[in-house]
C-alpha positions in Angstrom: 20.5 -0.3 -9.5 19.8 -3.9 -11.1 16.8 -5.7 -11.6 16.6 -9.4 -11.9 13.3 -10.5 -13.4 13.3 -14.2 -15.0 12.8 -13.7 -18.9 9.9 -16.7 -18.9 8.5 -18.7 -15.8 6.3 -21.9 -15.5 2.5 -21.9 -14.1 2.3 -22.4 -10.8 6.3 -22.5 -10.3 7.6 -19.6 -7.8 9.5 -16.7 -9.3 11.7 -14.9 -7.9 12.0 -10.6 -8.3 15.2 -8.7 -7.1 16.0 -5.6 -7.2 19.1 -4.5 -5.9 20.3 -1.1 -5.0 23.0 1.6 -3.4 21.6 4.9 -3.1 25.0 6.2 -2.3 23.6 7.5 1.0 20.4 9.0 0.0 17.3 7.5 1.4 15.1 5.0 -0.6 11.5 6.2 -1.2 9.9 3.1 -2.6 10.1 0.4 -4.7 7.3 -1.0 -6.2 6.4 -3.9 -8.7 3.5 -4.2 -11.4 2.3 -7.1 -13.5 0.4 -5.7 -16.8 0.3 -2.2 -15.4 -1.4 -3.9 -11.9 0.4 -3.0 -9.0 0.5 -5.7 -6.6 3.7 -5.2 -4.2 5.0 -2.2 -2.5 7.9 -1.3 0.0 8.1 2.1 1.4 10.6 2.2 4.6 8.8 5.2 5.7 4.7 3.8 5.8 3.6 1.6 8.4 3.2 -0.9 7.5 6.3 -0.4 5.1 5.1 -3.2 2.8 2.1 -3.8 1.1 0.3 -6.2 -1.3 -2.6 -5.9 -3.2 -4.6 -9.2 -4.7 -4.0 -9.3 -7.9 -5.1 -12.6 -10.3 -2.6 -14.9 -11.2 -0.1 -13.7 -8.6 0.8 -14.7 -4.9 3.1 -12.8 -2.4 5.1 -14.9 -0.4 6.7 -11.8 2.2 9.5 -12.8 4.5 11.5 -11.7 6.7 14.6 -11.4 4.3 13.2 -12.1 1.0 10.3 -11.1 -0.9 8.7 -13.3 -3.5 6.1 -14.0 -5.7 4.4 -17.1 -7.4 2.7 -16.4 -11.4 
């Protein structure tokens, strides 16, 4: 698995998260992603609907088809 989180982003500029993975065949449960312990975005393939934010101060999700982003 990597991760690509920017080490230091400007106010009100869009960062982007990654996180890419091969589970060798096995079936991804979730990933999620937290900003000082807050969880604001979720993917699990196997909810409906699979991907969910949750408001959190400071942080914006911008959820597209193909990418998933967030503005701090």
């Amino acid at each position: 698995m990597e991760v690509r989180i920017p080490m230091h982003t400007v106010r009100d500029q869009n960062a982007r998260l990654e996180c890419h993975f091969d589970l060798e065949g096995e079936a991804l449960y979730s990933v999620k992603w937290y900003k000082d312990g807050n969880e604001f975005y979720r993917y699990v393939p196997r909810d409906m609907p699979p991907v969910q934010v949750f408001p959190l101060p400071g942080v914006t999700v911008d959820v597209s088809p193909l990418v998933y982003s967030f503005q701090s």
